[in-house]
Backbone as a chain_set.jsonl record, in Angstrom:
{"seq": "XXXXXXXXXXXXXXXXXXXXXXXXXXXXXXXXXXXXXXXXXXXXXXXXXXXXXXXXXXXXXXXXXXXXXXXXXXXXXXXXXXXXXXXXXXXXXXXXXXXXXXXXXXXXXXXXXXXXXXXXXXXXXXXXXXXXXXXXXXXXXXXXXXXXXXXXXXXXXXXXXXXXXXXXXXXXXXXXXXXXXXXXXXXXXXXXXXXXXXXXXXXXXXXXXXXXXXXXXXX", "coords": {"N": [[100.484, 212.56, 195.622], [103.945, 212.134, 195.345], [106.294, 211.203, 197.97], [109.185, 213.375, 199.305], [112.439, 212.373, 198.726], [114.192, 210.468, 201.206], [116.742, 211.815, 203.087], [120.099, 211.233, 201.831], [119.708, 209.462, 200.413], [120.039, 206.693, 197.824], [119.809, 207.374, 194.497], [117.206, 207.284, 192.201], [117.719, 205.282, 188.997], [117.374, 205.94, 185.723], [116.391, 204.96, 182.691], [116.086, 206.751, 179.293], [114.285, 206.319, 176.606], [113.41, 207.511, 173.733], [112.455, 208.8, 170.466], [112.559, 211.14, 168.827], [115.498, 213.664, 168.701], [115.571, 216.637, 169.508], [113.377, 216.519, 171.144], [114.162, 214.128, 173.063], [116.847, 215.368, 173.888], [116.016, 217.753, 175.814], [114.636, 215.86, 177.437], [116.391, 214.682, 178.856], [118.316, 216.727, 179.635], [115.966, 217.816, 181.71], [115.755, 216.177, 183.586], [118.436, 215.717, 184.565], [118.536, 218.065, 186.153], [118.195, 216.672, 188.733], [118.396, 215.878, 191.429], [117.843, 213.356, 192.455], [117.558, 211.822, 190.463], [118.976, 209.674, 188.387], [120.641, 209.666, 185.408], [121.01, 206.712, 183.227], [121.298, 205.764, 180.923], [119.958, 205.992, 177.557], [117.825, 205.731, 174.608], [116.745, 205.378, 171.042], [115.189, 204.066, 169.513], [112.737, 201.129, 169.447], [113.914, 198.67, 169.651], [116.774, 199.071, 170.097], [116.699, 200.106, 172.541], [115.171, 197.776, 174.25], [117.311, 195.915, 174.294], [119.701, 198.125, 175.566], [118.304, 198.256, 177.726], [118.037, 196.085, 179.273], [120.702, 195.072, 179.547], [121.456, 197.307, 181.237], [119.631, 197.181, 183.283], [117.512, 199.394, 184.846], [115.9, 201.338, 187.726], [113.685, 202.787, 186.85], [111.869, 203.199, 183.964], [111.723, 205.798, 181.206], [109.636, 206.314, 178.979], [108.757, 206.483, 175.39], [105.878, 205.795, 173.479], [105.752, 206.112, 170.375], [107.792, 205.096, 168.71], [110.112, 203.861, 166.134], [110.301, 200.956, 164.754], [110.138, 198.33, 166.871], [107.219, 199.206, 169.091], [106.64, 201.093, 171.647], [104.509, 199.983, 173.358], [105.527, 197.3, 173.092], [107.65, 196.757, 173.693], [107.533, 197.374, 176.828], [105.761, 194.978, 176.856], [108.123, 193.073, 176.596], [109.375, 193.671, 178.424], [108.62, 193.209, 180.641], [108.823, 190.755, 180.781], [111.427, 190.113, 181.366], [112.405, 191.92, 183.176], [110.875, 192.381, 185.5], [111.116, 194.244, 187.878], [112.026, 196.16, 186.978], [110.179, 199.208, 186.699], [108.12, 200.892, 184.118], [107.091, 203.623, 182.691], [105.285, 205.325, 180.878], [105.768, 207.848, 178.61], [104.26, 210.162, 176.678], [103.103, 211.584, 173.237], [101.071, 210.802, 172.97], [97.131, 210.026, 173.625], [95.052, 208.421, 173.075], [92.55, 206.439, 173.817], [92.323, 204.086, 173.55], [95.432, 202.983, 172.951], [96.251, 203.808, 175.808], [94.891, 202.319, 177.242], [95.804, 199.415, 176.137], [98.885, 200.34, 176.902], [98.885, 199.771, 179.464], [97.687, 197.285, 179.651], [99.93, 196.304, 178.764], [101.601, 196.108, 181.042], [102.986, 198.288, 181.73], [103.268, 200.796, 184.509], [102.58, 203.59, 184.906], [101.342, 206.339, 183.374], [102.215, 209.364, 181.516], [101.748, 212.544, 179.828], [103.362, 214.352, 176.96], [105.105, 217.576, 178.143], [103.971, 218.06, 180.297], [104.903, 219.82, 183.368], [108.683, 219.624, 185.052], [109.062, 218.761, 187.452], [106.905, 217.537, 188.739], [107.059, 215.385, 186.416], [109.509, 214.231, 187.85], [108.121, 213.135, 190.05], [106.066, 211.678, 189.188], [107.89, 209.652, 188.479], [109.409, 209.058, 190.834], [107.003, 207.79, 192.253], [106.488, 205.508, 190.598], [108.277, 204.459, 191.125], [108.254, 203.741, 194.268], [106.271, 201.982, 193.475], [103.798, 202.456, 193.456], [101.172, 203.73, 190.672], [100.866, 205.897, 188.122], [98.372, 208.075, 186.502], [97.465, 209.946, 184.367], [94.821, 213.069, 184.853], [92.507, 213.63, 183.45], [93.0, 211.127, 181.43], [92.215, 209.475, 183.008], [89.436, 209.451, 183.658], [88.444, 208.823, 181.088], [89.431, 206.207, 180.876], [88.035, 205.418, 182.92], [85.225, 205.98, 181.655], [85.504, 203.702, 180.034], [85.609, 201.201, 181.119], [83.294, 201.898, 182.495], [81.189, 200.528, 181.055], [81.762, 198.037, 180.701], [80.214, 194.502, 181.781], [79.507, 194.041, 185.081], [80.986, 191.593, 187.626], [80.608, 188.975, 190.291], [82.022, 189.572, 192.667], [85.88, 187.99, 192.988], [87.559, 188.03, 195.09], [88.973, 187.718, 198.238], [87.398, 189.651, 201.643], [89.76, 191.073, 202.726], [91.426, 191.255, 200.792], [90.373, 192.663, 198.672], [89.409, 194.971, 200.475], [92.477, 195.625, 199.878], [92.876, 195.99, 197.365], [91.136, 198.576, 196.906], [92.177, 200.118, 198.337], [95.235, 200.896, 196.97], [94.224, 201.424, 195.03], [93.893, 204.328, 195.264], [96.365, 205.303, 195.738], [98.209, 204.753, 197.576], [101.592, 203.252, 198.65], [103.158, 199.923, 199.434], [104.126, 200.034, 201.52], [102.748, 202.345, 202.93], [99.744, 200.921, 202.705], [100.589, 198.633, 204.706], [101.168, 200.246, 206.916], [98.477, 201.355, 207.283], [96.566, 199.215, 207.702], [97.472, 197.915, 209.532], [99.392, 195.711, 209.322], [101.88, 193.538, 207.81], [104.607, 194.678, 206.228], [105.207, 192.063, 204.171], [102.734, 190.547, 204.334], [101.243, 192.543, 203.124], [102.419, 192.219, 200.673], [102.062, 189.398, 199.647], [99.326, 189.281, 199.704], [98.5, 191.264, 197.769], [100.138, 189.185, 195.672], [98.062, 187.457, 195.323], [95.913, 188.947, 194.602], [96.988, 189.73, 192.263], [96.792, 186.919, 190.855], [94.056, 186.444, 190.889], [92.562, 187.944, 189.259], [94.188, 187.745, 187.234], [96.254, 189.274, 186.128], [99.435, 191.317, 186.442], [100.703, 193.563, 187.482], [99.912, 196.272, 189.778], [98.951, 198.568, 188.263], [97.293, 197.534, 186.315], [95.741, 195.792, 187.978], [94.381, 197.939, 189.491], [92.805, 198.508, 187.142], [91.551, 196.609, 186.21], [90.09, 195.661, 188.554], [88.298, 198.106, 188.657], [86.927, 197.552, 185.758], [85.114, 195.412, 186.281], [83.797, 196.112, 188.734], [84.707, 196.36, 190.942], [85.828, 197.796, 192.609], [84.983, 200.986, 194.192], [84.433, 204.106, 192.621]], "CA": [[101.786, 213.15, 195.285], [105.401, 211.502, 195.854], [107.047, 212.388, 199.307], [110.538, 213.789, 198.501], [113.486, 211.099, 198.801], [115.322, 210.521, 202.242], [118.366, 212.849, 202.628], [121.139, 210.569, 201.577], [118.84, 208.092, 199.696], [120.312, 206.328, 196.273], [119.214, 208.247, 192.943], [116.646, 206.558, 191.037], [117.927, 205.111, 188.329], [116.488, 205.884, 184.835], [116.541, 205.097, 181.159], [115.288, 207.213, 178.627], [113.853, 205.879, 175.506], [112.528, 209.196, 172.491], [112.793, 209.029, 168.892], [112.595, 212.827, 168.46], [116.525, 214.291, 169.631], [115.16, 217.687, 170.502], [112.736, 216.044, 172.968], [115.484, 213.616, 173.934], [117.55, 216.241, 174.606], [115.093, 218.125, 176.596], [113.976, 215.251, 178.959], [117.534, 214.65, 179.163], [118.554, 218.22, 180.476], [115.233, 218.016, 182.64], [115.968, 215.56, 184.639], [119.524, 215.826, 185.144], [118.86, 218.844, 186.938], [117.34, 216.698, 190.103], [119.506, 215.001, 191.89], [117.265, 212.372, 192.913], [117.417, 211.322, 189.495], [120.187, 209.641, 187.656], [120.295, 209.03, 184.102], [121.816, 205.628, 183.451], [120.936, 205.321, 179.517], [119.03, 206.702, 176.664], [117.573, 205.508, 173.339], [115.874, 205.843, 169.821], [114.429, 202.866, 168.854], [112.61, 199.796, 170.125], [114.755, 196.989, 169.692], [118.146, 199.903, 171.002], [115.821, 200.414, 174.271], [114.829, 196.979, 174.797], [118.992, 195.702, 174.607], [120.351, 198.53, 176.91], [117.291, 197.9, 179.618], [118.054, 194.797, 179.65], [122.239, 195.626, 180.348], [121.167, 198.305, 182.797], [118.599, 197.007, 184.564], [117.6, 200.67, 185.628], [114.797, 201.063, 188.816], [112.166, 203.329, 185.793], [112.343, 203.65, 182.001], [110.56, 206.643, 180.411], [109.376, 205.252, 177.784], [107.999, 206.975, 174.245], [104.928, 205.234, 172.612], [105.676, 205.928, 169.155], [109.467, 204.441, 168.707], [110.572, 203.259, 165.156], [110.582, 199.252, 165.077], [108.982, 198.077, 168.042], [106.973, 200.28, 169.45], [106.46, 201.301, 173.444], [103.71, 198.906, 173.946], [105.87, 195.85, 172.857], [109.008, 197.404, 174.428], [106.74, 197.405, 178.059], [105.959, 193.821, 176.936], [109.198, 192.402, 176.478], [110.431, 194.1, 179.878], [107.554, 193.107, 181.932], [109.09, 189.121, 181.069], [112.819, 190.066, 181.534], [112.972, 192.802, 184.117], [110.342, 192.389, 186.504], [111.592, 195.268, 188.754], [111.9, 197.567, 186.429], [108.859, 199.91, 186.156], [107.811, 201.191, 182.987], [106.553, 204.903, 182.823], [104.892, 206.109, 179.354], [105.653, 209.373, 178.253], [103.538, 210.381, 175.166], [102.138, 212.758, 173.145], [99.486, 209.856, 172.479], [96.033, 210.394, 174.342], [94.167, 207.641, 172.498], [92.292, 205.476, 174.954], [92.778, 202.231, 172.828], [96.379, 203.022, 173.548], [96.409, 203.965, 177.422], [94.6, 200.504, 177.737], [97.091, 198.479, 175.751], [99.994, 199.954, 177.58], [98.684, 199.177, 180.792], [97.994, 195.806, 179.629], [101.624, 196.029, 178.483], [102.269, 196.228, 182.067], [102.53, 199.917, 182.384], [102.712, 201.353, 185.825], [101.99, 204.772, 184.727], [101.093, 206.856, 181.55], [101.828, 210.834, 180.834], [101.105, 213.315, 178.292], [104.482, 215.302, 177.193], [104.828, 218.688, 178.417], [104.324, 218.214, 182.204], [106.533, 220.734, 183.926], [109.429, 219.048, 185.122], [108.412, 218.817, 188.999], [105.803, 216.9, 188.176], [107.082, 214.095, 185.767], [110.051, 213.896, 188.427], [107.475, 212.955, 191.351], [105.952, 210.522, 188.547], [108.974, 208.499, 188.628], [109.508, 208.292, 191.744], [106.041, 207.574, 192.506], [106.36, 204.517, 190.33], [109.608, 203.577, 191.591], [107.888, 203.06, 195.108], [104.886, 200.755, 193.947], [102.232, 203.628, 193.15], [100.674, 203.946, 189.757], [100.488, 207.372, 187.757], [97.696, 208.704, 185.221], [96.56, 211.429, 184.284], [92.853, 213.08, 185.48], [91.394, 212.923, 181.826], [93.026, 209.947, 180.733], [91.699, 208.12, 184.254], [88.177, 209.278, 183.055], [88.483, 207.856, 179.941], [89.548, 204.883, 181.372], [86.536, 204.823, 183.713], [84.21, 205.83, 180.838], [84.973, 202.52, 179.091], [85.583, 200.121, 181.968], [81.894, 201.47, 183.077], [80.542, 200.094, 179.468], [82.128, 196.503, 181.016], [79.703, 194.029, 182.697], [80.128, 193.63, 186.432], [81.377, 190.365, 187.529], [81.003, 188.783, 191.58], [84.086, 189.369, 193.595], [86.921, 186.809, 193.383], [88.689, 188.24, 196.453], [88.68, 187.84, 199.692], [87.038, 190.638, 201.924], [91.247, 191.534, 203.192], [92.01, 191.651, 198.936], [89.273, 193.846, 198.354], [90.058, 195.945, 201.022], [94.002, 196.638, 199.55], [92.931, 196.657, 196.133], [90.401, 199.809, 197.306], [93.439, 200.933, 199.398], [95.566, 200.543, 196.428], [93.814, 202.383, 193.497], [94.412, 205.369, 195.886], [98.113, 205.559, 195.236], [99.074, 204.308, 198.323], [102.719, 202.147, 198.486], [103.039, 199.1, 199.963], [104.501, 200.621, 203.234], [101.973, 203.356, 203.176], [98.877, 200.068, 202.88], [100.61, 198.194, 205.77], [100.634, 200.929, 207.853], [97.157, 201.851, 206.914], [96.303, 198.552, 207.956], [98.607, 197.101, 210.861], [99.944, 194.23, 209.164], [103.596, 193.778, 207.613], [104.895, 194.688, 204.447], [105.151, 190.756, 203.684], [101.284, 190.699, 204.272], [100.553, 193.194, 202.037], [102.928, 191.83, 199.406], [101.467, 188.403, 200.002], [98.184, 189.267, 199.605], [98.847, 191.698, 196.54], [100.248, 188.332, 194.771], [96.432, 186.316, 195.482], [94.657, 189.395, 193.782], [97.176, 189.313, 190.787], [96.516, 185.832, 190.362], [92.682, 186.018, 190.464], [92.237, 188.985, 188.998], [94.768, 187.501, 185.648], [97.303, 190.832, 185.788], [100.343, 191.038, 186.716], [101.124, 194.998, 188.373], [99.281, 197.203, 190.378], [97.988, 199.384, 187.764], [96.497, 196.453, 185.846], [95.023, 195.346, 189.009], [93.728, 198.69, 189.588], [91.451, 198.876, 186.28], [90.982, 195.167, 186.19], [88.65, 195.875, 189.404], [87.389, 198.846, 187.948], [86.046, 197.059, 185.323], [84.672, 194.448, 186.925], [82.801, 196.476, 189.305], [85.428, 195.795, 192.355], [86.508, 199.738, 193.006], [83.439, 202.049, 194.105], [84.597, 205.407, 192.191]], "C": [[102.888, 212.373, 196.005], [105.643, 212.285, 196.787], [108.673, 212.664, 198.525], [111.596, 212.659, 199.205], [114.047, 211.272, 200.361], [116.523, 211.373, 201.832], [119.118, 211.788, 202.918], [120.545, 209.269, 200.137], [119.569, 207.899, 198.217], [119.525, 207.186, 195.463], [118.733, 207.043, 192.474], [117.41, 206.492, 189.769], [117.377, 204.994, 186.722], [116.931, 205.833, 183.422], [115.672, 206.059, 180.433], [114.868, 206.933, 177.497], [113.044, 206.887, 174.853], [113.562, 209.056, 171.509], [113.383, 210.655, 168.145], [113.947, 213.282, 169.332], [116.211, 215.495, 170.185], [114.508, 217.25, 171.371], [113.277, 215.401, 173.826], [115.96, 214.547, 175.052], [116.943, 216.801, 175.707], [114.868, 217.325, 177.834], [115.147, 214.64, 179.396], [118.49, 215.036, 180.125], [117.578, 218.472, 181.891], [115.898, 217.341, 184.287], [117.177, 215.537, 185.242], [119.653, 217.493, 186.372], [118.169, 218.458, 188.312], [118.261, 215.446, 190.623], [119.131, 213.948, 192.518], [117.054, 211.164, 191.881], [118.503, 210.807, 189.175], [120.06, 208.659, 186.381], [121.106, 207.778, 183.735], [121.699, 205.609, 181.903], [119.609, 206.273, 178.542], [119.254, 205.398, 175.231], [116.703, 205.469, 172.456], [114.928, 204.973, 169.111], [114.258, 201.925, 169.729], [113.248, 198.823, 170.86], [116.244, 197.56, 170.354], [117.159, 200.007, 172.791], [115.652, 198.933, 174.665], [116.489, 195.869, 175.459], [119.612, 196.194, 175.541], [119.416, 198.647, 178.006], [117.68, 197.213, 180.275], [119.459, 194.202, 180.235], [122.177, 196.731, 181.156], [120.512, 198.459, 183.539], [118.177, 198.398, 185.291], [115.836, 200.324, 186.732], [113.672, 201.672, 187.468], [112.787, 203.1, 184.46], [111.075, 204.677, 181.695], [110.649, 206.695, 179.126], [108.314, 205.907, 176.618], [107.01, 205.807, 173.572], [105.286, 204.982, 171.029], [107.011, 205.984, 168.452], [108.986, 203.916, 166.735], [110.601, 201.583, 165.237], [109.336, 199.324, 166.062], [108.402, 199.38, 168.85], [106.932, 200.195, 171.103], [105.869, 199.884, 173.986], [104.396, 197.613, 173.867], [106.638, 195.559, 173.369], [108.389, 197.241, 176.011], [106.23, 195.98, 178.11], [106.903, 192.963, 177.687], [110.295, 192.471, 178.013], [109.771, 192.888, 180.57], [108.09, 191.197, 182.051], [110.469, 189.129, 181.055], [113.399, 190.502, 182.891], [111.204, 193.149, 185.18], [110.281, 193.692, 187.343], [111.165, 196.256, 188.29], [110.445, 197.881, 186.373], [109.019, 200.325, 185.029], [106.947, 202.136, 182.963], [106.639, 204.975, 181.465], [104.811, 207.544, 179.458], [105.34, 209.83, 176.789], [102.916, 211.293, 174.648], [100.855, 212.251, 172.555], [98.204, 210.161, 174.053], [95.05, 210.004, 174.161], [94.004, 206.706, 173.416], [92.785, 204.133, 174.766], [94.621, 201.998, 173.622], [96.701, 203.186, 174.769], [95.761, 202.523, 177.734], [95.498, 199.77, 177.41], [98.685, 198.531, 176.391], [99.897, 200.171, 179.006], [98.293, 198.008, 180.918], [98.821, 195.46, 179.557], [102.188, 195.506, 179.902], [102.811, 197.328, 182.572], [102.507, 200.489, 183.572], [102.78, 202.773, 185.788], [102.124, 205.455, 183.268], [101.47, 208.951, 182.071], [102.121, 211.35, 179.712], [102.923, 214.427, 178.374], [104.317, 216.512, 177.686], [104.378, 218.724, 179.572], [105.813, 218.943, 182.428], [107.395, 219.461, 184.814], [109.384, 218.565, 186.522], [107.817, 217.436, 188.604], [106.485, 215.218, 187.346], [108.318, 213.243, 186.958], [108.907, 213.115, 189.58], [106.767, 211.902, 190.551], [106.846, 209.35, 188.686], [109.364, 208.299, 190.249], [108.189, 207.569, 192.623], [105.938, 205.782, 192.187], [107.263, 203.805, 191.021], [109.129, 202.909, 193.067], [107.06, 202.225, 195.229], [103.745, 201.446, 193.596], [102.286, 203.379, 191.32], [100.055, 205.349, 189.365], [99.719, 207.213, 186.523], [97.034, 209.526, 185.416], [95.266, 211.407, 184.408], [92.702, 212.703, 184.305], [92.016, 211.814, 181.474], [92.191, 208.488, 182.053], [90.431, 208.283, 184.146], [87.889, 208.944, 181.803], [88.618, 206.509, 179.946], [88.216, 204.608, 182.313], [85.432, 204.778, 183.078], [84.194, 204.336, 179.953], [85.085, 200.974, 180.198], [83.723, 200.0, 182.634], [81.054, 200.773, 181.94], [80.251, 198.251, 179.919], [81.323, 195.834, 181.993], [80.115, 193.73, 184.374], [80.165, 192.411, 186.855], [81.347, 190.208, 189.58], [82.833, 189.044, 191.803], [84.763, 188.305, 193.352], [87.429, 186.896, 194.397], [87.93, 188.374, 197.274], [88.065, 189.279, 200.64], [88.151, 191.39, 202.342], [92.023, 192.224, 201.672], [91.219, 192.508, 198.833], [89.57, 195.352, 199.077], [91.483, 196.443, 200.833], [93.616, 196.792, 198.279], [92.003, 198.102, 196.29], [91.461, 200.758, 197.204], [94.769, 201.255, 198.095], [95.441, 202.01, 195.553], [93.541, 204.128, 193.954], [94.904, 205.922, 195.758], [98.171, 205.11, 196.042], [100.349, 203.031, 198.458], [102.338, 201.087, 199.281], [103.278, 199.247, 201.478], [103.342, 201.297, 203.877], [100.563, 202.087, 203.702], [99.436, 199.297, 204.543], [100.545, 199.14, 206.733], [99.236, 201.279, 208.557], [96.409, 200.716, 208.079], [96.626, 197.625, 209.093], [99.077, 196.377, 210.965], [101.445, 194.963, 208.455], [103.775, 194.143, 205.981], [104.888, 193.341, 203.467], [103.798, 190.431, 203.371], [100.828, 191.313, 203.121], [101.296, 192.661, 200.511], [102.027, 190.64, 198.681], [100.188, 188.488, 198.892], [97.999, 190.189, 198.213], [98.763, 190.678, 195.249], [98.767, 187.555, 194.517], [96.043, 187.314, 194.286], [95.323, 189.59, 192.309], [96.859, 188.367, 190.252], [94.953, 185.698, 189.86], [92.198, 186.783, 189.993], [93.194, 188.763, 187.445], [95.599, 188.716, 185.195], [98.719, 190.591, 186.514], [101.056, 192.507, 187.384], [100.046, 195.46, 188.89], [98.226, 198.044, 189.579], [96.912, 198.154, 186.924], [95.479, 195.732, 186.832], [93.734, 196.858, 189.383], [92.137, 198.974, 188.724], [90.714, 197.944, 186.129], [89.589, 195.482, 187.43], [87.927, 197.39, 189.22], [86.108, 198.592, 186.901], [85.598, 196.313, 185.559], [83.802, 194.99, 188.245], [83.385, 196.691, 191.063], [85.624, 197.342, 193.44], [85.262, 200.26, 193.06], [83.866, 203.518, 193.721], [83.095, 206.338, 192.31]], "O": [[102.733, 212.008, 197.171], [105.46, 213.502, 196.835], [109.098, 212.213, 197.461], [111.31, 212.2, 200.311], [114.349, 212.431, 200.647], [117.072, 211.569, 200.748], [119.024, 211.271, 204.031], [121.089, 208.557, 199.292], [119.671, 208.884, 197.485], [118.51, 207.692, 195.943], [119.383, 206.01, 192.313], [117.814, 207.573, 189.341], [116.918, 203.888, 186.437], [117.787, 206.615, 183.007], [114.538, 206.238, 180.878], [115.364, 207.903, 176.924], [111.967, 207.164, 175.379], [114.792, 209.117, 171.516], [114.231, 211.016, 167.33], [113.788, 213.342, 170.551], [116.503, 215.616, 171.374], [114.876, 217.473, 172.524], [113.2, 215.628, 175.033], [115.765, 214.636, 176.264], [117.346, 216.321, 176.767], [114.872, 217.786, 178.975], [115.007, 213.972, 180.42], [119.161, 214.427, 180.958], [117.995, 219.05, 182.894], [116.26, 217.752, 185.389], [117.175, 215.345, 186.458], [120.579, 217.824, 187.113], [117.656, 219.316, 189.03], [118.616, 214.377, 190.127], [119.985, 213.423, 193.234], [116.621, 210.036, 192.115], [119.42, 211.455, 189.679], [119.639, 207.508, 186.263], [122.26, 207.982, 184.113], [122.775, 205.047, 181.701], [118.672, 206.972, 178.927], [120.163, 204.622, 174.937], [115.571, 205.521, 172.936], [114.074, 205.269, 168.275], [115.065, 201.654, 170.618], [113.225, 198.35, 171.996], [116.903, 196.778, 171.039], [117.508, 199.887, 173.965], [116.162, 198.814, 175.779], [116.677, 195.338, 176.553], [120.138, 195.482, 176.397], [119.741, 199.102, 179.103], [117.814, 197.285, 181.497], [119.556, 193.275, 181.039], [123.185, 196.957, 181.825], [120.439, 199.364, 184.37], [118.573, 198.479, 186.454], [114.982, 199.457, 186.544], [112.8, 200.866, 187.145], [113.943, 202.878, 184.1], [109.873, 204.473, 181.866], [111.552, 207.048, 178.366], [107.11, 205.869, 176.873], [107.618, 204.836, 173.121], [105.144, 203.882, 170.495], [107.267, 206.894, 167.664], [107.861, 203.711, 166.279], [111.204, 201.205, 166.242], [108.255, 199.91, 166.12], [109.073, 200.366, 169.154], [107.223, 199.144, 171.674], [106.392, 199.019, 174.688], [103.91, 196.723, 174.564], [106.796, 194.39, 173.721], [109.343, 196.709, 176.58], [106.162, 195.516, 179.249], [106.79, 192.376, 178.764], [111.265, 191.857, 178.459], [110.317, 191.852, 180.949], [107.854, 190.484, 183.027], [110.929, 188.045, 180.696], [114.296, 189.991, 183.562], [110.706, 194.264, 185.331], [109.153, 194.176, 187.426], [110.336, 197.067, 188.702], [109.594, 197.044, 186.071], [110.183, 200.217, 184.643], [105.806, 201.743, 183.206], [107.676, 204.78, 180.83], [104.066, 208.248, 180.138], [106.179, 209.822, 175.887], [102.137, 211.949, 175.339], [99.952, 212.826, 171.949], [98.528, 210.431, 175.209], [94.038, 210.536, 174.616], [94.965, 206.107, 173.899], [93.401, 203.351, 175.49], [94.954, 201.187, 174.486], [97.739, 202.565, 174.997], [96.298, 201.739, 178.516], [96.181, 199.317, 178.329], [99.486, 197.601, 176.484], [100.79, 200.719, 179.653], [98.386, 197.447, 182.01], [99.069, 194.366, 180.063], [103.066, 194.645, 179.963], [103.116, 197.402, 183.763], [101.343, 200.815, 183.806], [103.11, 203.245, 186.875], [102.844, 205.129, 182.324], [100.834, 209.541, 182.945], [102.647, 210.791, 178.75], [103.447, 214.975, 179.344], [103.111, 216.752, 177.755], [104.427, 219.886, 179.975], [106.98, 218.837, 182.052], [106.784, 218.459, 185.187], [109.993, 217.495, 186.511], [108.435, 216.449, 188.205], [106.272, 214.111, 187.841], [108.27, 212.02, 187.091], [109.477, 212.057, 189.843], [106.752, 210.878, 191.234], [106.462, 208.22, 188.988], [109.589, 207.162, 190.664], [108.438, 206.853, 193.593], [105.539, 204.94, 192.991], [107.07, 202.675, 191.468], [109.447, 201.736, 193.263], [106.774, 201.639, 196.273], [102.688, 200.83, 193.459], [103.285, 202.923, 190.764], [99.113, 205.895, 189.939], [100.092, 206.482, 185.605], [96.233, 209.859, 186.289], [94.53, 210.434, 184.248], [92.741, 211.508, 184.011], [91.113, 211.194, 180.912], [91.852, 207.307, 181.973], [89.847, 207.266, 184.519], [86.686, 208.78, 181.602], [88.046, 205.736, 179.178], [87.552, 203.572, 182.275], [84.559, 203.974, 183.403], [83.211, 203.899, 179.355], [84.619, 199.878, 179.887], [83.067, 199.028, 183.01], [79.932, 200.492, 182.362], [79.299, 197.499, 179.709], [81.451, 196.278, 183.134], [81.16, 193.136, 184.637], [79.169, 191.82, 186.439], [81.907, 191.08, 190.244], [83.982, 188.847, 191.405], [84.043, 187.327, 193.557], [87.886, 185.854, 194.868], [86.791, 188.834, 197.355], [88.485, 190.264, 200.033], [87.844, 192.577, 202.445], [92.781, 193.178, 201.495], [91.825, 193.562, 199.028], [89.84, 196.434, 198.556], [91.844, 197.464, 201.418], [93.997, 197.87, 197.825], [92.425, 198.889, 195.444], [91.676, 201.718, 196.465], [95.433, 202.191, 198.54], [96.087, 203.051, 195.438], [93.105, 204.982, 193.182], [94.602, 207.104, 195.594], [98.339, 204.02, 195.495], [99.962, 201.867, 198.352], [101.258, 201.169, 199.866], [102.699, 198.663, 202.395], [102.937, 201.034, 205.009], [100.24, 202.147, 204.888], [98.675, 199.434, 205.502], [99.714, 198.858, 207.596], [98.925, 201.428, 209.739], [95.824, 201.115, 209.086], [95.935, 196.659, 209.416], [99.446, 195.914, 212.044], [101.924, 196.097, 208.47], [103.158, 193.871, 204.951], [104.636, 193.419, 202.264], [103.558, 190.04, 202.229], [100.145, 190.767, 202.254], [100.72, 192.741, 199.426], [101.452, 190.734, 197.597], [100.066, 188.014, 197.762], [97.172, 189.673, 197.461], [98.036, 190.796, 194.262], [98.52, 187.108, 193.397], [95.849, 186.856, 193.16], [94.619, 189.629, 191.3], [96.538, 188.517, 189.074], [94.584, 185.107, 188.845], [90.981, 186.636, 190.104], [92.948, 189.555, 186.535], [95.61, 189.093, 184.023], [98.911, 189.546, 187.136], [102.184, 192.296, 187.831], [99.017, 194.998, 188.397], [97.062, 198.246, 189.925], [95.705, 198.155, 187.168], [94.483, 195.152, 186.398], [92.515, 196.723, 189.484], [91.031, 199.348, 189.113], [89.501, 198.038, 185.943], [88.392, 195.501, 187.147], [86.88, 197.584, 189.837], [84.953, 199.017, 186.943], [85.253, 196.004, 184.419], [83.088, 194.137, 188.771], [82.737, 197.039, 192.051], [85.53, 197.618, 194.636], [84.454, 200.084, 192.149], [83.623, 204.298, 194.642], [83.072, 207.52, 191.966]]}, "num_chains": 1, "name": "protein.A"}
């Protein structure tokens, strides 16, 4: 679970991207009632979401799957090679595995199912915003039911990589791992970048299932 923000701390900054205006509206109204939040943008379509991301650079985007035009997954693409920073939170009323894989290949750093009380999807976003990765229990056994299907492969990493990607698929932030560990936040960044590289991903959560399937994570 997310700790609650420093008293004084900046408002996350967030876009909203939903086709449907009553649900708009809704996750609209939700979030504006948390003051840790601040809505910077909204929009209805693909190719309208992928334009004002990209002029508002916001810290999250909650991000609908099943958009008009481009859809989520291509939209979580197109960031992941513009806006770096930005995280990319799926909010869906999809629950199809094919899909929870693809938009965490997208680059994805977390997936939920609509209809989370409002608590809850708030502590999602900021969860991502610090470096953690959110999914849901059944969709993270779904994901483990088909990663266990996947042959196991020797380690690539070092016995120090191994030990943060463990530390990692936890939730723990990057602050939270150096602590853990007694080295610096540079360290853990550092060493983060090695196991993206040899591991062929490019975020945290992708790193996470990548050594899942591969045999790296002892669940």
């Amino acid at each position: 679970m997310a700790k609650p923000p420093d008293t004084g701390a900046s408002p996350i900054t967030v876009v909203v991207v939903e086709d449907e205006p009553k649900i708009l509206r809704s996750q609209l109204n939700l979030l504006r009632g948390f003051d840790e939040i601040e809505v910077v943008g909204q929009a209805t379509s693909g190719t309208d979401a992928v334009e004002k991301i990209r002029a508002l650079a916001p810290d999250v985007v909650l991000l609908d799957l099943g958009l008009p035009g481009i859809d989520g997954i291509e939209v979580t693409k197109q960031l992941r090679h513009t806006l770096p920073q930005t995280e990319v939170l799926i909010f869906t009323i999809f629950d199809d595995e094919e899909k929870v894989l693809a938009a965490i290949r997208a680059g994805a750093s977390g997936y939920l199912l609509k209809g989370m009380e409002a608590k809850r999807i708030v502590e999602a976003i900021q969860e991502v915003h610090k470096g953690g990765s959110v999914v849901q229990p059944q969709l993270a056994r779904r994901l483990l039911r088909h990663f266990q299907r996947q042959p196991s492969t020797k380690s690539p990493l070092s016995p120090r990589e191994q030990e943060i990607l463990v530390i990692i698929s936890k939730g723990l932030s990057n602050p939270e791992v150096a602590s853990a560990l007694g080295v610096s936040r540079a360290t853990v960044r550092t060493h983060l970048e090695h196991i993206y590289a040899k591991l062929d991903v490019s975020n945290r959560t992708e790193a996470v299932t990548e050594g899942i399937r591969k045999g790296l994570i002892d669940l």
